[in-house]
N, C-alpha and C positions, 0 to 999 in steps of 0.2 A: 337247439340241435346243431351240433358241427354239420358243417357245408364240402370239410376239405378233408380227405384224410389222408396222414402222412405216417409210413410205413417201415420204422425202423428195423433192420437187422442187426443183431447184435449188441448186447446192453455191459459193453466195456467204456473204455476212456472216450474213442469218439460217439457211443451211439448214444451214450448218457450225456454228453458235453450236449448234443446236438438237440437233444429233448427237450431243455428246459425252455431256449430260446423260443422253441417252435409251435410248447403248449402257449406261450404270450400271446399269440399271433389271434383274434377273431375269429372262430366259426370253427377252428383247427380240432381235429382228434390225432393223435398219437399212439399208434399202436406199437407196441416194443414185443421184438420175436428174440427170445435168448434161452437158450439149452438150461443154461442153470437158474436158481433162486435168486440166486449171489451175487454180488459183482467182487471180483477178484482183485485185489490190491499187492499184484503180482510183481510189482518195484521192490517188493521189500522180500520178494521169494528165494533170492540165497542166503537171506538170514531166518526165513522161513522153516523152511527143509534140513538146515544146520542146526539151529538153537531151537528147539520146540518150545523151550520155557521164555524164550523171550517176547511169546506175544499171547494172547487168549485169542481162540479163530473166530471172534464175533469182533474182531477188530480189521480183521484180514479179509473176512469171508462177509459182506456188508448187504441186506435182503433190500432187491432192486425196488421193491415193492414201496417197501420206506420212505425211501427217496422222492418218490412221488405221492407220496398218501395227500398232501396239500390237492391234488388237483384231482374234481368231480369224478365222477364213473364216467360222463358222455364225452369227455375231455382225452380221459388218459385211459390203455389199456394192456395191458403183461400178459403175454402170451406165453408160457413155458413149453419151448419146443425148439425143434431144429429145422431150418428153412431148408426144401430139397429142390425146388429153383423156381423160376422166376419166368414169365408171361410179360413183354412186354409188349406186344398187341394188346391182351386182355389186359392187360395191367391189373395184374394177379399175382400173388406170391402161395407157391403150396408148401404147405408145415407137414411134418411130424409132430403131436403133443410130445413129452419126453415122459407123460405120469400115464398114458394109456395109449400111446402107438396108435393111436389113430391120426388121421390125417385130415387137413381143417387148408379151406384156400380162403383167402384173402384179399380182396379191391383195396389198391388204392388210388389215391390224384397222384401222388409223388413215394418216392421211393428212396431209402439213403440205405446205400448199403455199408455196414460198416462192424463184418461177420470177422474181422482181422487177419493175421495169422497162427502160425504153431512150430514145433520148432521137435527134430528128432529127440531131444527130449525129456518133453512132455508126453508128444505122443511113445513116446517107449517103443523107436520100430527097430531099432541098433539093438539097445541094449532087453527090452524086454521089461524093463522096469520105467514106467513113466514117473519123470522128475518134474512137476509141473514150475515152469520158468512163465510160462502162459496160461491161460484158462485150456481146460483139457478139449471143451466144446460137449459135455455129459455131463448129467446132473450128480458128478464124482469127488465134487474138488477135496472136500475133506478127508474123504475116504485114499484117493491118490498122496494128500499132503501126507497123511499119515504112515501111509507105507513106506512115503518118498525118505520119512523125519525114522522110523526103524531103522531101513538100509543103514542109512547115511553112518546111524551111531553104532553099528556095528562094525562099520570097515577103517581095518586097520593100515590100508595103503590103497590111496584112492590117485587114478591119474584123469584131468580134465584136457580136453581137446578142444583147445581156443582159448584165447587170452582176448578178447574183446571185453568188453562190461562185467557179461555175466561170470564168464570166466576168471576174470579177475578178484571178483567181488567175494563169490566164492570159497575159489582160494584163499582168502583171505578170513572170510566166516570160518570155515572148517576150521582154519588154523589156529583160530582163536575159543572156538569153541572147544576142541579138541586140548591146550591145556588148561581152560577152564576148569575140566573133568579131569586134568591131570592123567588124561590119556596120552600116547603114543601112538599118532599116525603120521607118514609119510604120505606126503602131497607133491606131486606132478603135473606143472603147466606143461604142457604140450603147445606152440603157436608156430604154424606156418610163416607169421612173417619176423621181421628181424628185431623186434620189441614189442613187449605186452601194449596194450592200448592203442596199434598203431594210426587211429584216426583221432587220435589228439599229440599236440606240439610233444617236441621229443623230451622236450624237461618234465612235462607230464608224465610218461612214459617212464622216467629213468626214475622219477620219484614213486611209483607205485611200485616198481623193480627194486626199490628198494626197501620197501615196506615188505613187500613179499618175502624178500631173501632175511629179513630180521627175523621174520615167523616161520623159519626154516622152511619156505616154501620152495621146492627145487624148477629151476625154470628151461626150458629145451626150447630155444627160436631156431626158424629157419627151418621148423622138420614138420611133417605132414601127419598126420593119422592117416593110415593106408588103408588098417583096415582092423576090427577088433573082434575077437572070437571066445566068445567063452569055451571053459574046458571042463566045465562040470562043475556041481555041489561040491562033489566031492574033494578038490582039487583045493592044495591050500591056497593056490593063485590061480583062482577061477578064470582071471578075463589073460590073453594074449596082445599085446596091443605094439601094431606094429606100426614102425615110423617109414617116410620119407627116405629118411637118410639109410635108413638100410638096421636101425637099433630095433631090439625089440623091448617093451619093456613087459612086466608082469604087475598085475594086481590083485584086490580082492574086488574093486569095483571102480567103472570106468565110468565117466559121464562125460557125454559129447555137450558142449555149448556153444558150437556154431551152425548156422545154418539156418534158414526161414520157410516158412511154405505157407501158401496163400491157403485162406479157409475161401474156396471158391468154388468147391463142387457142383454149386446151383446155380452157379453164374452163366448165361450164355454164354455158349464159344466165344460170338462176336463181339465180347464186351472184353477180352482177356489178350494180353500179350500172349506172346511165345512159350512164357513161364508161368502161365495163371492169374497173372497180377489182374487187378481189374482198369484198363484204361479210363482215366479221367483227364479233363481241362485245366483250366486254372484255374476254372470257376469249382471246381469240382466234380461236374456234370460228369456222367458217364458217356463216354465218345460213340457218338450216335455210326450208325454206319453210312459210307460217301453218300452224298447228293439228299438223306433224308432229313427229315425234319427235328430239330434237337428233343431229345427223351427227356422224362418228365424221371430222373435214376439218376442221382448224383452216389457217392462215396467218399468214406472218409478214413485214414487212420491207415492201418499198418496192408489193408488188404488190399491198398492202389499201389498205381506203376510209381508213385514216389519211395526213391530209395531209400531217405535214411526214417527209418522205421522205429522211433523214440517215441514216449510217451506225449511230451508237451506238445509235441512237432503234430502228432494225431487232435488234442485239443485245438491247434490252431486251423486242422483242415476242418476239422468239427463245423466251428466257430463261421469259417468263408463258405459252407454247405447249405448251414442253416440259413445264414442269412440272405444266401442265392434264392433259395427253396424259400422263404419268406418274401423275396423280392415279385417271386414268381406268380406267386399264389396273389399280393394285395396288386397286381398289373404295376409292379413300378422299375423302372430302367438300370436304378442304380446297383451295382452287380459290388463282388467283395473279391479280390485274386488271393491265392495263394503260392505261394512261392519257397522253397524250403530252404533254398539258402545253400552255401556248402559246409562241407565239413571243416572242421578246424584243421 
């Protein structure tokens, strides 16, 4: 019989990374709390949403379940639900099921939260239409992909708001996909700052700018999205989309790709920055409040005060979580830091 239990939230890049290590460990049970079935393989989601025929969704869309089928019932445990917060006196976590709305609490020794973030969207709170760039956090993803992968092949002039990653990548699918089909669309970067990608070196930047501008991709730096309005169905240029610089432009669909928001509604106040993030160490740990005793609530991945918020970069906090929370659990000293480095 497990002696220890440990209390995943979130079954994405870090809460799966984090699992595996930690079913290793002696006496351990693992319980994994996650909205959907699935785990979402959301790196390849603006080729996703652009090209429908480039992937079957049992490649994309992968059952958490699977992944762990190796390890006993008293070991391993899949909770499908949504966690609505967190007891760290009782050390207790209360669920939503996601397949019957009932609600279910849960013990544990140790706790990793690692619930992520979401991004306007995904959650569709701009435009009304969620684009999933991230897991949506509802047992919807395919249902969401599929309307996302409709829209997209219907619009004939589509403007994107950020040139960072997603943005870029995008751009770049649409463009390509669109004369696959030997369609005609016009596509709009929009980027507040003075080059596409501007957290990598400038030749980086100039070579994507130029990949873009061969797939007639039109590019606008230095100008803001202000702010975007749709004008009806009816309307042959439904969305208003006004710049910065004082332009407006017109389309038939507008997709914002900047922006982050911590999945942290459950999180206690006292464990949260100013902006919801969840404070953590370097150990990971979740930052006890002054003078108390260090909590048994570490975190991992896109939903901590570490800013740059990339997939590998979630593997690696995963990785120094676990093996704190393994250090913890067998009494041994040796601790693991994490460090994210800067930007290029």
């Amino acid at each position: 019989m497990a002696s220890t239990t440990v209390v995943i939230i979130g079954g994405s890049v870090a809460g799966l990374t984090a699992a595996h290590p930690l079913l290793a460990v002696a006496g351990v049970k693992v319980v994994l709390i996650n909205p959907s079935p699935t785990f979402f393989w959301n790196i390849a989601a603006p080729r996703i949403v652009t090209k429908p025929a480039a992937f079957e969704s049992q490649q994309y869309l992968l059952p958490i379940k699977d992944a762990f089928a190796q390890y006993p019932a008293e070991s391993f445990e899949f909770i499908l639900g949504t966690a609505t917060a967190i007891n760290a006196e009782s050390k207790t976590v209360s669920l939503t099921l996601s397949d019957s709305d009932d609600t279910k609490t849960i013990p544990f020794d140790y706790l990793l939260i690692a619930s992520g973030a979401s991004t306007p969207a995904t959650t569709g709170q701009i435009t009304g239409l969620a684009i999933p760039f991230k897991p949506t956090n509802y047992n919807n993803l395919e249902e969401a992909i599929q309307t996302a992968q409709d829209h997209i092949a219907k619009a004939q002039n589509i403007v994107i708001g950020g040139a960072g990653p997603v943005g870029v990548e995008l751009a770049g699918e649409l463009a390509e996909a669109a004369a696959a089909d030997g369609r005609s669309v016009s596509i709009t970067l929009v980027t507040a700052t003075d080059r596409v990608l501007p957290m990598l070196k400038e030749s980086a930047s100039q070579a994507a700018e130029k990949q873009l501008q061969a797939k007639r991709v039109s590019i606008i730096t230095a100008s803001r999205v202000t702010d975007a309005k749709a004008n009806g169905e009816g309307d042959s240029k439904p969305w208003a989309i006004k710049l910065s610089s004082g332009h407006e432009l017109t389309a038939d669909m507008y997709i914002p790709t900047t922006g982050c928001e911590p999945n942290s509604q459950f999180v206690p106040p006292a464990f949260l920055d100013e902006d919801g993030w969840v404070k953590v160490d370097k150990e990971m740990r979740v930052l006890s409040p002054e003078n108390s005793t260090p909590l048994s609530i570490y975190a991992a991945g896109d939903i901590t005060t570490n800013s740059m918020r990339l997939s590998f970069k979630a593997v690696e906090q995963a990785r120094a979580a676990a093996a704190n929370i393994k250090s913890d659990i067998e009494g041994k000293t040796d601790r693991k830091s994490y460090d994210q480095g800067r930007a290029c």
